[in-house]
N, C-alpha and C positions, 0 to 999 in steps of 0.2 A: 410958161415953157411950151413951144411947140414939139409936139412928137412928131416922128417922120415913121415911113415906111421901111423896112427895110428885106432888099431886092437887089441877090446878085452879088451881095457883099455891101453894100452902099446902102449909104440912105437917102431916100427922097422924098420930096412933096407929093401929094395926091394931084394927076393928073389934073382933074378939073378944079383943082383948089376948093376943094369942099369939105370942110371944116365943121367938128365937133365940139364943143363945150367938153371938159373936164374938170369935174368937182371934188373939192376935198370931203369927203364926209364932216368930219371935225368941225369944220368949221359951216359949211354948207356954201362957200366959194370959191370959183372958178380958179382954178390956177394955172390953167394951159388949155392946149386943142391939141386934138387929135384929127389925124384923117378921116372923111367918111367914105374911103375908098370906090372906085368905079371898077365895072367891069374891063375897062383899059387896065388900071393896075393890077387886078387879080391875074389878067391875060399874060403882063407883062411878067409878073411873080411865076406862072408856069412856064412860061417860055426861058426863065433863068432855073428852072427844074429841070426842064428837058433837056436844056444844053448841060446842067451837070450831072444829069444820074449815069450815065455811062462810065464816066471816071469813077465815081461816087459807088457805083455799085458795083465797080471790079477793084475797090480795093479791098486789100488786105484787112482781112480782121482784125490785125493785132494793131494796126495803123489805125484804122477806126476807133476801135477800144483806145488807142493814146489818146484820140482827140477829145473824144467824148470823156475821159476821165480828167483831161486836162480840163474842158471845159466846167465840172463838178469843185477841179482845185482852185480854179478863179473863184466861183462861185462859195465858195468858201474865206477865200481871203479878201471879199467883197462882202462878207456878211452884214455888217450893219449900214450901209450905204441901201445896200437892197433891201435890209429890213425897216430900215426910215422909208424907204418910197412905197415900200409894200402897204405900211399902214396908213402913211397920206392918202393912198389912191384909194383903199379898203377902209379904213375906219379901224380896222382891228391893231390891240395895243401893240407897239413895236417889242416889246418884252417874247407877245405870242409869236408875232413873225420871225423873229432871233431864235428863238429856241424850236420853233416846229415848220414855220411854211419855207425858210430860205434852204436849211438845212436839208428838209423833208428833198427839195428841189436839187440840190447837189447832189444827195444821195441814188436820186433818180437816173443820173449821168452816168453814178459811178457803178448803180447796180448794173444796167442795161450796156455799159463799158465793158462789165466784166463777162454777164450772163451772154451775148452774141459767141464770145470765143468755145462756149461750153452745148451750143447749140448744134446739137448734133444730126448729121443723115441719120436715116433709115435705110436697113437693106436685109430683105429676104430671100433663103435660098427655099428655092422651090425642090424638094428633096425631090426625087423621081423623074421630076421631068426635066431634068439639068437644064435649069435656066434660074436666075437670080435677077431679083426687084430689089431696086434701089430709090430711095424719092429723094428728091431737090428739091430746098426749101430754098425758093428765087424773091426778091423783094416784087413788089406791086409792080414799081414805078413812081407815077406820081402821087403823093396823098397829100390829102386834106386832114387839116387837125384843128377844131374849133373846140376854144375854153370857156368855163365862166368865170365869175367873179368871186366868189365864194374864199375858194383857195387858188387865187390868180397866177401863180410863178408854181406851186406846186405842183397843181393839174394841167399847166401849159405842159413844164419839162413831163410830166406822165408819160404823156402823147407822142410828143418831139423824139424822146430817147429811144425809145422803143424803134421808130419810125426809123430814124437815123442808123440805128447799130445794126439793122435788118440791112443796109442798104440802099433804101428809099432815099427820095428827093421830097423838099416837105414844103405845102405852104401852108401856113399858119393863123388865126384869128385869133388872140385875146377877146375878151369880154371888153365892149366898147367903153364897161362902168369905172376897168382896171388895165390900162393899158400899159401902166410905168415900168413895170419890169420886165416883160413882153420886152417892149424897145430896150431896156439895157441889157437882156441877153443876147442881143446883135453886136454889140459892142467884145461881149465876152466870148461869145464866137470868132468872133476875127482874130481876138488876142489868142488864141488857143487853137491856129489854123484850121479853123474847120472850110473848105474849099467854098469859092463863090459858087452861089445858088443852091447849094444844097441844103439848105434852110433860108426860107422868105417867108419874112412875118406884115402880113399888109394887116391895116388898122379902118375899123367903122360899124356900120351898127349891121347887126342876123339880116334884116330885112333887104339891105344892099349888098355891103361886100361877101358877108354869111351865105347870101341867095348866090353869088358867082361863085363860089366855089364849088356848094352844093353840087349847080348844076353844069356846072365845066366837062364836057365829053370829054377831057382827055383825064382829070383828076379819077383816079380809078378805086380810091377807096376814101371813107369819110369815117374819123373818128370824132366823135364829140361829147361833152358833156354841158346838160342845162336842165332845163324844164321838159317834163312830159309833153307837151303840147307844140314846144320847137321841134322835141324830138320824132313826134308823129308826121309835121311839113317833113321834116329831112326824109325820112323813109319815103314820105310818097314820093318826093322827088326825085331821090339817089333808087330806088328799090326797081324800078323799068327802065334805067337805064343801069342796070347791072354790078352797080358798084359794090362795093367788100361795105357792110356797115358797122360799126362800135356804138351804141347807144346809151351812156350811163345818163341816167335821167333822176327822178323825183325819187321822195324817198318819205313814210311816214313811219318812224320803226317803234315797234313797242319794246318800253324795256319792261320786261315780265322778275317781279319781286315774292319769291315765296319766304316763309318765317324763318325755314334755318340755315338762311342765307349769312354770311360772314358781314355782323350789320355796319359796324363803322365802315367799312371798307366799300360797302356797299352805299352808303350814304354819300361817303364822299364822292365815289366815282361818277356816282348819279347826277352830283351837281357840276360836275364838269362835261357830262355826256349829253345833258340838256343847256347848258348854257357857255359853251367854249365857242369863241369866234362869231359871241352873239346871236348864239343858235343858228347859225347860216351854215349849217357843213350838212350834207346830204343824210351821212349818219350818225344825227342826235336821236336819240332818243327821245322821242315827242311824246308819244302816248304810255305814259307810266300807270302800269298794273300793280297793285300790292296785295298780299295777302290779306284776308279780312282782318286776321287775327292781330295783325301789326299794322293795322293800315292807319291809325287813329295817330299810335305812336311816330309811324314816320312821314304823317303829314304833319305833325309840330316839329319835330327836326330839321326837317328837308326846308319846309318855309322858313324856319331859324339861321339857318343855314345862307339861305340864296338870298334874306334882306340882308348879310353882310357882307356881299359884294358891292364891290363899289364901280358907280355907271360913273368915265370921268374919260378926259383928254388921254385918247392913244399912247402920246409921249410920256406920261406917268407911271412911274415904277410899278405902284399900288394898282392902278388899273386895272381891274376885273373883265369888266363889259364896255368897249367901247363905244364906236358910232358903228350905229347901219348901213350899209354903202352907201344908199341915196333916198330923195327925200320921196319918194315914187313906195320904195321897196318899203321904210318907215309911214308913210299912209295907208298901206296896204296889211300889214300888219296890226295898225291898231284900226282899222277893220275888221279885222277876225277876233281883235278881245272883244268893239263891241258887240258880233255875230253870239261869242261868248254868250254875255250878259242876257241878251236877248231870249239866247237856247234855256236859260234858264241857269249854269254857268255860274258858278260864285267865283270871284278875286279873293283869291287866298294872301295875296300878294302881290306887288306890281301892279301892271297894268296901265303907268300913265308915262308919258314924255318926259323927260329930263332938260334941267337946262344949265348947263356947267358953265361956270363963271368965264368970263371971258371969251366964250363961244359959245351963245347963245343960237345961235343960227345952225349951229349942228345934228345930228341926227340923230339923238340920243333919245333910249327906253327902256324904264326900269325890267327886269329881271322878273316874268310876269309866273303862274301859278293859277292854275285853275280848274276847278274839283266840277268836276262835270255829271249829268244824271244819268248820261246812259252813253254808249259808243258808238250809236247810229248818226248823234249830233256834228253838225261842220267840221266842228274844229278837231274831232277825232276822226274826220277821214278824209279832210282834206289839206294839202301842204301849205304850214304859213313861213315855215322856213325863216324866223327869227328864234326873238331870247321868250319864248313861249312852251309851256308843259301843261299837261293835261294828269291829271290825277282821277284813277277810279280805283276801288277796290273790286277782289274776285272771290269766288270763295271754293274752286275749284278747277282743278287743272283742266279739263275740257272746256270749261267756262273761259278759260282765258284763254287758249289756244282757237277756241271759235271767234275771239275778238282781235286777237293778233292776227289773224287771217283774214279777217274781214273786209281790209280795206285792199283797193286796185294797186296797191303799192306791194313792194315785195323785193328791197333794198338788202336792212340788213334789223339784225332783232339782238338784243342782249339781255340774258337767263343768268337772274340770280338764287342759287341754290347749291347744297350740298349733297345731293342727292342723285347717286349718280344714273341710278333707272332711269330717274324723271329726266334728269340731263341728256340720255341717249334719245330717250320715247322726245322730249320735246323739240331736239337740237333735228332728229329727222322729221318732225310732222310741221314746224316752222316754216312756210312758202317762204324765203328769203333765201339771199345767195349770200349772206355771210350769218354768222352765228357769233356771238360771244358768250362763253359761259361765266362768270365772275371777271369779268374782266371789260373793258369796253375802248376799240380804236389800236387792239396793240395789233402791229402789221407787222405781217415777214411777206417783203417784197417778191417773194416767189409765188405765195400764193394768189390765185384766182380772183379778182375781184368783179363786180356786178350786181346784177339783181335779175329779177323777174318779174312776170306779168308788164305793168306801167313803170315800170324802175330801170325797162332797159333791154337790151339785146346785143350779145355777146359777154365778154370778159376781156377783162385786163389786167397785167399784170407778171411778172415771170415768164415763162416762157409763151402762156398763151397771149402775149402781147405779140411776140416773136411771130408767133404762129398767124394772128393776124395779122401782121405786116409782110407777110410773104406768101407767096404762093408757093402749092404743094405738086410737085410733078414726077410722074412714076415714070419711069425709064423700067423694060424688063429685053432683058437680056438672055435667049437660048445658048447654050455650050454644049 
């Protein structure tokens, strides 16, 4: 199946017919091309921007809000069609994309559908000097929204919704590894009138179509999410020519375990915090801390626990741990176990390729576990962003708090304990932009999300999504 672009309401072929491979993970073959777009098609995607944001950005809010919540009810009544493409193009089980990425992706339309109408001015009366400030929150214009692969349809509409409910005119990139739902939400746009041009999704790899966008003079702000090292090109290139920038990037998060933590609960959640979506979601929990006192007891559980998951074909109920998106991203990873082994590193567990009957060619890898000697080594400070954990014990709260901080990362962190001192002292001295205390992934769409240090620049999410998609203008007025 060829994917097209879509530009203007329509879809079309890539100007120069320039053509990318698209791989099932599962099985590890090709099952269509995608565009690799040229600077002509990005041109062409902003010039169907320009000619709609004027309409686009003088309609009515409550006209917005229908479209965009229409477009969340398609996407709703589209759910397993989208959740079958989701896991073909990503590897991860369709069970997970049905119940978290399609969902998670309407819900995006329907928050940012609602959240525009409640976005309110600002207005100050200047007591004494009768005169009163008011600010206007005006859209950009035209923005740039590039995705990755990871959570493909979820972190796409992120971007899009926000974009859109502001006003803005959007052109868009998918992850060149996942581009299937990308292209079918141009379909679900139309059905749900959302006006020509005001969303153009063009398709191809960071280094072409990614770079036109980037660097498009008239594109005025750039949202994205990927790797720290994309995200340091974008700034240098978007940051002197004065663009708005969203940076959510890498992420290496420690989950911090003390003894009188609520253990079952804690157990469980840990083996989904580390190994959900094949440990590809920016906040897994990578580098796991345990108390001394418990640490013996819950490295036999935890490993008891993550060998009975089962590594199998996406389309399978039972399905734990899928495929890896591609076979690039799966050599790179068992890289890092044997960086592991090297460091000195025991395999507690996992650690080898999988080969599932009837799809031997797919991208599959056990559910790995590895008891490491100190926190300075690779594999605890740098991102492998698989089905990969790291195990040390601590034997005090300073002690672990100088190791959760340690690394250039600064995502998000999850604190398991009962403890509510420690819970306030740790939850503020934690460098990270999200916190979880007993808990791990649970989202309320209003709040902030992000990171710090190498994890990122700015937030997203609720209104401060809003707030980056628009510009802030003080009108003051004497009387």
């Amino acid at each position: 199946m060829n994917i097209q672009n879509y530009i203007n309401g329509n879809f079309h072929n890539p100007i120069d017919n320039n053509w990318i491979d698209n791989y099932n993970p599962s099985n590890g073959e090709v099952y269509g091309q995608i565009p690799n777009s040229s600077t002509e098609d990005v041109e062409n995607a902003y010039i169907a921007a320009k000619s709609a944001l004027p309409g686009w950005s003088q309609t009515g809010l409550e006209e917005r809000s229908r479209i965009l919540i229409r477009v969340s009810e398609l996407l709703e009544a589209n759910l397993q069609r989208f959740a079958e493409a989701e896991s073909k193009d990503n590897g991860k089980p369709i069970s997970l994309a049905k119940a978290i990425d399609i969902p998670r992706a309407a819900s995006n339309f329907r928050f940012f559908g609602h959240a525009i109408t409640q976005f309110a001015s600002e207005s100050h009366e200047s007591t004494g000097q009768q005169a009163i400030n008011y600010t206007l929150r005006q859209p950009i214009g035209v923005v740039g929204c590039i995705s990755p692969w990871n959570l493909p349809l979820y972190l796409f509409t992120w971007k899009i919704a926000p974009a859109l409910a502001a006003g803005n005119c959007v052109v868009a990139k998918p992850s060149e590894v996942t581009p299937m739902t990308a292209y079918l939400l141009g379909e679900i746009c139309n059905e749900a009138g959302l006006p020509k041009g005001v969303l153009n999704i063009v398709h191809g790899l960071g280094g072409s179509t990614g770079q036109a966008i980037i660097e498009h003079p008239d594109i005025k702000a750039i949202s994205f999410t990927g790797g720290t090292a994309t995200g340091t090109h974008i700034a240098k290139v978007a940051a002197p020519m004065f663009k708005k920038l969203s940076l959510e990037l890498g992420g290496k998060n420690p989950n911090i375990i003390f003894a009188d933590c609520d253990y079952e609960d804690m157990l469980n959640t840990t083996v989904r915090s580390s190994f959900a979506n094949q440990g590809q979601i920016c906040l897994c929990g990578s580098r796991i801390f345990v108390e001394a006192t418990i640490y013996d007891q819950f490295k036999t559980d935890f490993v008891a626990k993550v060998k009975q998951l089962k590594v199998g074909h996406p389309s399978e109920a039972d399905t734990d741990i899928g495929a890896l998106v591609s076979k690039s991203h799966l050599d790179k990873v068992k890289a890092y176990i044997q960086i592991a082994k090297d460091e000195n590193g025991t395999i507690l567990c996992g650690g080898n390729a999988v080969t599932v009957n009837g799809y031997e060619n797919g991208y599959y890898l056990e559910p790995t576990v590895i008891e490491v000697p100190n926190d300075d080594c690779r594999v605890n400070q740098e991102e492998i962003f698989g089905p990969v954990v790291t195990l040390m014990p601590f034997h005090s709260e300073d002690d672990v708090l100088q190791m959760a901080n340690k690394v250039k990362y600064g995502l998000s962190a999850t604190l398991w304990t009962n403890n509510l001192k420690r819970t306030m002292r740790l939850s503020n001295q934690l460098q990270s932009g999200i916190v979880w205390v007993n808990t791990w992934m649970l989202r309320d769409l209003r709040t902030p999300f992000g990171g710090v240090k190498a994890s990122g620049v700015g937030r997203e999410g609720g209104f401060e999504a809003l707030r980056f998609f628009t510009e802030a203008k003080n009108i003051c007025i004497k009387y």
